[in-house]
N, C-alpha and C positions, 0 to 999 in steps of 0.2 A: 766776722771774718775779715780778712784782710790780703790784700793783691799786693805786689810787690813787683819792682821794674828800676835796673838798674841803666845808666849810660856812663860814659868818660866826655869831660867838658874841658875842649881844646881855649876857650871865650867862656871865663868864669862872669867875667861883667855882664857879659847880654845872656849869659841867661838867669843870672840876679837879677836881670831890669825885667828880664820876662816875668818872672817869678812877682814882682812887684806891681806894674803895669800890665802885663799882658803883651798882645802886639796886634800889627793892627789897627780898626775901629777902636776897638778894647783901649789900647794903647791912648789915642788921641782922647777918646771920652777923658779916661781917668786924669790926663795932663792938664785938659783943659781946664775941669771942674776941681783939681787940686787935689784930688782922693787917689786911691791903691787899692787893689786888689785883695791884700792881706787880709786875712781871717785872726791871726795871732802869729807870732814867731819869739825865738829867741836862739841862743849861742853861745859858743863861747867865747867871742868877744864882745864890745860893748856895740858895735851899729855892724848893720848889712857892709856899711861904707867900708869899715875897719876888716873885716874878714877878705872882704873883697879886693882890696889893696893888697891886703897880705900874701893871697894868691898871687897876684902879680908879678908882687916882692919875689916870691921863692920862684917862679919863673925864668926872670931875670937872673937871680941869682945861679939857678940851673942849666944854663943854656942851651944844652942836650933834652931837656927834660921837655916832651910836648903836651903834657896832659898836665893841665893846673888844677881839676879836682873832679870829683863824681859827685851824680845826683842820683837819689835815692828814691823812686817816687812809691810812697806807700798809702793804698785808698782801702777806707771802711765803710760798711757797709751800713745803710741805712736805718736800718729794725736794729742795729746794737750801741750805733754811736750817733745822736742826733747833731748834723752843724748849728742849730739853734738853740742847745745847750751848751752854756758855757764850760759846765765841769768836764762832758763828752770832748770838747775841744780841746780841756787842757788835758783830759786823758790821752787822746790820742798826739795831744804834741810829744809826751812825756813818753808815750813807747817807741817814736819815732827817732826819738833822742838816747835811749837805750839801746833801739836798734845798732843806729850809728857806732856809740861808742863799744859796741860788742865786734864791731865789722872793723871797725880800726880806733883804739883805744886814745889813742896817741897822738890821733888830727885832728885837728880843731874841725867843724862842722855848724852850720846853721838850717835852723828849720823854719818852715815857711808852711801856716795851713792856709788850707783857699775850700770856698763849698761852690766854686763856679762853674766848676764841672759842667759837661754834657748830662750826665746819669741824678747831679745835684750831692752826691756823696761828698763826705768830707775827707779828704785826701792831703798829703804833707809832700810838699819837696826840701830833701835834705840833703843840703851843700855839703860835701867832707873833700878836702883839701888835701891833694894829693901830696900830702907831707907826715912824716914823722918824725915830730921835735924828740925825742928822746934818741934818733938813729941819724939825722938830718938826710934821711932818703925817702926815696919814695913809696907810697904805700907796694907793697911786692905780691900780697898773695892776701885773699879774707874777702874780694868783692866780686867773685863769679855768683853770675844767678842764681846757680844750685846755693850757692854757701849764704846768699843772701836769704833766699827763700825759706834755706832752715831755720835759720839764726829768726826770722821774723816770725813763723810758725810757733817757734819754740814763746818767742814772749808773748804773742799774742795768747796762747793757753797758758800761761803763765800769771796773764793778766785777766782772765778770763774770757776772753774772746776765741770765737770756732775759727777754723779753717776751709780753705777750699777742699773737699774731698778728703785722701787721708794727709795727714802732715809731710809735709817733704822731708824732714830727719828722720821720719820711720820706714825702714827701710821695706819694700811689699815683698814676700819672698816669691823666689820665679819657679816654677815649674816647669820642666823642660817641654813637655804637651801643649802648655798654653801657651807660648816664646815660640815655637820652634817656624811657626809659619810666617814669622816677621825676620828671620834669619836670611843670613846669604847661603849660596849654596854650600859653600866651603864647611858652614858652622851646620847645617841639615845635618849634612853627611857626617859629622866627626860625632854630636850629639846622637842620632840614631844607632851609631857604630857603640859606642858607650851606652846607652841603656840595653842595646840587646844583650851585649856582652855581660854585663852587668846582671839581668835576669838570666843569663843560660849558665854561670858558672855559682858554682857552690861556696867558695872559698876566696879572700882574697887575693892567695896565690896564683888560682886558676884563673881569677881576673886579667892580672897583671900578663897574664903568659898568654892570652887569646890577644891579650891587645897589640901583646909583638908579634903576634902571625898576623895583625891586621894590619902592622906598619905603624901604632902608636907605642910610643915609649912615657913611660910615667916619670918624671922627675920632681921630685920634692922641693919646697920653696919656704921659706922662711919669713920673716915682714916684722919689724918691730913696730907695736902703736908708737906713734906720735907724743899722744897724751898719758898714756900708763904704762908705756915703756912694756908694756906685756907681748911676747912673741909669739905670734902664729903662724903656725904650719898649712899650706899649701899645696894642691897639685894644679902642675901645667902638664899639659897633652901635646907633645911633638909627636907630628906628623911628618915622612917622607915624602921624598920628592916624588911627585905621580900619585897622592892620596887626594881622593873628591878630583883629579884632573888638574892637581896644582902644577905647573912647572919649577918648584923650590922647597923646599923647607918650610913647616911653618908649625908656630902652637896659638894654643889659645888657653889661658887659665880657665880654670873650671870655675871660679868664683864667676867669672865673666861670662862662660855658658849658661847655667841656671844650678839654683841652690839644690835642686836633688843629685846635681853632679862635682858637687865638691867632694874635698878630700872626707870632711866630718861624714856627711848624709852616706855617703858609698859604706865608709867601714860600722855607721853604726848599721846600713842593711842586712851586711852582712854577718854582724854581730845578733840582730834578728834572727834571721835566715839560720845560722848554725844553734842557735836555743829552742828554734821550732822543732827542728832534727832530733835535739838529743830527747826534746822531748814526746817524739812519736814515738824514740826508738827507747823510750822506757816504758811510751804503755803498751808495747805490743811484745811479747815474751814469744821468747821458740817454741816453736810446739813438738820437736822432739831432739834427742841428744844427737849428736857430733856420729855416732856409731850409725843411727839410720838413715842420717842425711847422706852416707856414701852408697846407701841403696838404693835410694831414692831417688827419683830423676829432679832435674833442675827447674823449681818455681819461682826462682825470684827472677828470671826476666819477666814474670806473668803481669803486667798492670792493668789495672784497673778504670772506667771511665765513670763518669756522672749520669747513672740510668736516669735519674727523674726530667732529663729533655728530650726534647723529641725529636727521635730518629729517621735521619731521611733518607729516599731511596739510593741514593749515591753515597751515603754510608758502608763502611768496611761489615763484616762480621764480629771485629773486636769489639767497634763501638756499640753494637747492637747485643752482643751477649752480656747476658748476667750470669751468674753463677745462683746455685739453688742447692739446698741441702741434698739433693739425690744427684748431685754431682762428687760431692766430698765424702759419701759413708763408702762407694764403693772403694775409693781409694784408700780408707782409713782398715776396710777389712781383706784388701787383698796385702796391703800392708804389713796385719796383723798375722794374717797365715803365712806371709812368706817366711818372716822371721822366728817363728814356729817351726816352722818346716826344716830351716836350716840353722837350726839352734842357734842364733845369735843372740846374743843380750841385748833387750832394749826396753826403754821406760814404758812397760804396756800398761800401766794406770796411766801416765799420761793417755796413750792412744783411746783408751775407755773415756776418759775423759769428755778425748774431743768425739768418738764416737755419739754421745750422749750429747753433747754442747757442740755440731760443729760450726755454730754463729762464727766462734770468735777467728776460724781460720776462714771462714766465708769474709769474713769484714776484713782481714790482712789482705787475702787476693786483690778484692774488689779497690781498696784503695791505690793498692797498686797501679792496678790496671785505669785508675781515673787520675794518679799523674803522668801514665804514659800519655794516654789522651791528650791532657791539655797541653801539654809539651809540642805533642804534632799537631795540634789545633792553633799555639801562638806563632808558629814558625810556616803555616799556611796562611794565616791571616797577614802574616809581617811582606810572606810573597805575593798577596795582593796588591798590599798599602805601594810595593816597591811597582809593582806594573802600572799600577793607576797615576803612579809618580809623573809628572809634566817636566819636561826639560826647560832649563831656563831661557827666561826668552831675551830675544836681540834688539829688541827696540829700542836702546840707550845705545847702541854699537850701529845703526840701524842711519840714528839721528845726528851721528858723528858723522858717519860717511855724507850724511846729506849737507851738512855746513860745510865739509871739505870741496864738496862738488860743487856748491855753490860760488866758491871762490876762485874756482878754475878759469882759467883769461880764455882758452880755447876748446873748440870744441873736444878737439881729440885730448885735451888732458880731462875734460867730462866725462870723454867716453872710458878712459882707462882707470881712472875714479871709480867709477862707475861698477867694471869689470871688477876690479879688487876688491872692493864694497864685496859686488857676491860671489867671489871664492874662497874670499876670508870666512864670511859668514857659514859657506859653505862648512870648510874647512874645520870649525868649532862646533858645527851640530852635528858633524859625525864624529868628533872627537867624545863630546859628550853623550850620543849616543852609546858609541862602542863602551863608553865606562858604565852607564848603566846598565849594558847587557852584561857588562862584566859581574857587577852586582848581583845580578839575576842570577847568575851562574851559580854564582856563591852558594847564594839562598836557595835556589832548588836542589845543588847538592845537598846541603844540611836535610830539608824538607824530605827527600829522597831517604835520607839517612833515618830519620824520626819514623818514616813509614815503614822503613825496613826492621826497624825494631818491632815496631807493633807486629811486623807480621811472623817474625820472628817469633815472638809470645805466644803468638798464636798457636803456632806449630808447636813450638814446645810443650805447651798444655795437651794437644793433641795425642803427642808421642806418649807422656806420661802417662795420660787415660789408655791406650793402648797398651804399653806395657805393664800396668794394673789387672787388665781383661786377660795380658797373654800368660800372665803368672797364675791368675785363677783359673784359666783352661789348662796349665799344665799341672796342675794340684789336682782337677778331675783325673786327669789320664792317668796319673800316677799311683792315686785310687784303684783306678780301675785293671792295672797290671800287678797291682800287690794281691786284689782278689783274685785274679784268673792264676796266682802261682797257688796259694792256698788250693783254691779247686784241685789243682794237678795234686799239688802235696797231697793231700787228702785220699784222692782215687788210689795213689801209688800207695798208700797205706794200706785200703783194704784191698787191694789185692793182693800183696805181702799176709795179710793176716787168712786170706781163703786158701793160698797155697801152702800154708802151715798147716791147717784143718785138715786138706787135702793127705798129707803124710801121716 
């Protein structure tokens, strides 16, 4: 594996001479005794002297120019590159030297190994000269940390050597769960806003349209690579003035939030999310036509919950009822006699059907009623997460007021330091309070609203069973007035036929 650590060298000489001698003890030893430091080196010029001068040269020549070149220091690791091998040594001069010329192709550069180290490792410092003969300017852009780090990663596996941890070029993808606690408030709040939204809507439309009643606006973004000229599309999240407690306007890319909130991950969920749908709603078939559904009372608010956990005493009656076959025959036969009764047409093999099979309307209810559930179960647990929330704290605003006050000539500009320090302070944890209650509001409306559904369902199931019972008690009665007319008919008969005998 391999470390890597870049600087800018204002004094390309002295730190060639370090690079050679050392400094110091180090320094004097080596002078005295006539020896160097050096493990191997080479460049593309002919001596350290030559490269070293050249720098100068373009210096001079530049006179604006304050940086005459970077050094590059790159160290290996023990167990893979021995400094007591010489071919380890020329390997590692030669990836050093690739390095280089990957980071700036076009400036000359010298390499320098040394195993003197503290750790004993064999390590390279590589001179590059803040020039580009092909452009006669300065190196412009290729030597930031990151871009060094990759570019060394990348040859080091190249060359067969491992890396620290994962490769700096691979990029680790973020998940907004695991990120979200190393965020600022600003980025919490916008992130939490967008995944709920995200889980509570169905469609991308209804996405888009929750997120303008939340004060974000989506706009699209464009970006062409660099390297392959290929275009990619983008969303950035503007936010209103007064969202998270902003005093201004402000966005944030969603690539820059975390990869489950870009523009890709959102429309492929919900490209998901609408092929789940279509596919419930092909294995589950009507169980009667268009004609009986108008006699019929209304079950599709009924949902369903996850019987197999356990229910606790501050549970509703939704969450706790199951449905059972001797809930669904009575409604399947007072169903059947009512449309009987008043001669309507209707699919009565189906009704047989389900009389005989009613699993499969028992499994439609019950699922129902276990997305209702989880529904008010996520949007309870989110008004937790939101109470348990901690306001940001002041200790960085805290530490300012304290260096201000310490710089005060008199007492009374201490004292009034002082005073502002805590009305400001004041003044921003009740701001931020007020906006978290404000949140809360939100959230228990919605939760408010989730519960009022279920109970809703509830009732509804109720009314229906009811109206089931009150149609088979009027199908008794009706019975029972069709035989008490017969009786009379009857009677009035024979006595019609005794007053005929009579004459």
């Amino acid at each position: 594996m391999a470390t890597t650590n870049i600087q800018s060298l204002s004094n390309v000489r002295g730190r060639m001479t370090y690079t050679e001698f050392g400094n110091g003890d180090m320094r004097k030893q080596h002078l005295k005794a006539g020896t160097n430091r050096i493990l191997a080196e080479m460049g593309d010029m002919g001596s350290r002297e030559a490269i070293t001068s050249y720098s100068e040269a373009i210096l001079k020549q530049h006179a604006n120019r304050k940086i005459g070149g970077y050094e590059v220091r790159i160290s290996f690791a023990l167990d893979e590159l021995n400094p007591d091998n010489p071919q380890d040594v020329q390997q590692a001069m030669g990836i050093s030297y690739l390095i280089c010329k990957q980071l700036a192709p076009h400036s000359p550069c010298w390499i320098t190994m040394h195993s003197d180290g503290e750790g004993g490792c064999l390590h390279a410092h590589a001179m590059v000269v803040n020039h580009d003969v092909t452009t006669d300017r300065a190196v412009s852009h290729g030597l930031s940390h990151h871009h060094v780090a990759c570019t060394a990663d990348k040859i080091c596996i190249e060359s067969g050597l491992s890396t620290i941890g994962k490769p700096a070029f691979v990029k680790k993808p973020m998940l907004w769960e695991e990120i979200r606690d190393s965020e600022s408030y600003y980025s919490r709040t916008l992130g939490d806003t967008i995944l709920r939204i995200r889980n509570q809507s169905l469609s991308l439309e209804e996405f888009e349209k929750k997120l303008n009643a939340e004060g974000i606006t989506l706009q699209e973004t464009l970006k062409a690579d660099k390297q392959t000229g290929e275009i990619h599309t983008g969303w950035t999240y503007h936010t209103k003035k007064g969202f998270a407690g902003e005093k201004r306007a402000r966005r944030r890319a969603g690539k820059k939030l975390a990869d489950d909130l870009k523009k890709d991950s959102i429309e492929q969920y919900f490209t998901e999310k609408q092929a789940e749908q279509k596919e419930m709603q092909t294995e589950i078939k009507p169980v009667i036509n268009s004609e009986a559904e108008e006699n019929m009372m209304d079950f599709k608010g009924f949902k369903g919950i996850d019987y197999t956990k356990k229910v606790s005493q501050n549970d509703s009656f939704l969450q706790s009822f199951v449905l059972s076959e001797d809930d669904v025959m009575p409604m399947l036969d007072s169903l059947s006699k009512a449309h009987r009764r008043n001669r309507n047409s209707i699919n009565r093999n189906r009704i047989m059907e389900l009389k005989d099979n009613p699993n499969d309307y028992i499994a439609t209810l019950q699922s129902d009623l276990d997305a209702s559930r989880k529904e008010y179960m996520a949007s309870k647990e989110y008004r937790d997460v939101l109470q348990k929330q901690e306001l940001p704290s002041l200790y960085a605003l805290k530490e300012i007021f304290k260096i201000s006050q310490s710089k005060a000539q008199n007492p009374i500009d201490r004292m009034m330091n002082d005073m502002f320090a805590q009305l400001f302070a004041f003044l921003l944890d009740d701001a931020m309070t007020k906006h978290k209650q404000g949140q809360l509001k939100v959230v228990e409306e919605q939760l408010y609203d989730n519960r009022k559904a279920m109970w809703d369902s509830e009732k509804r199931l109720k009314l229906a069973q009811e109206a089931i019972r009150n149609s088979s008690i009027s199908e008794d009665k009706r019975r029972k007035v069709c035989g008490g007319i017969e009786s009379v008919y009857e009677k009035s008969q024979e006595e019609i036929r005794e007053d005929l005998e009579m004459d």
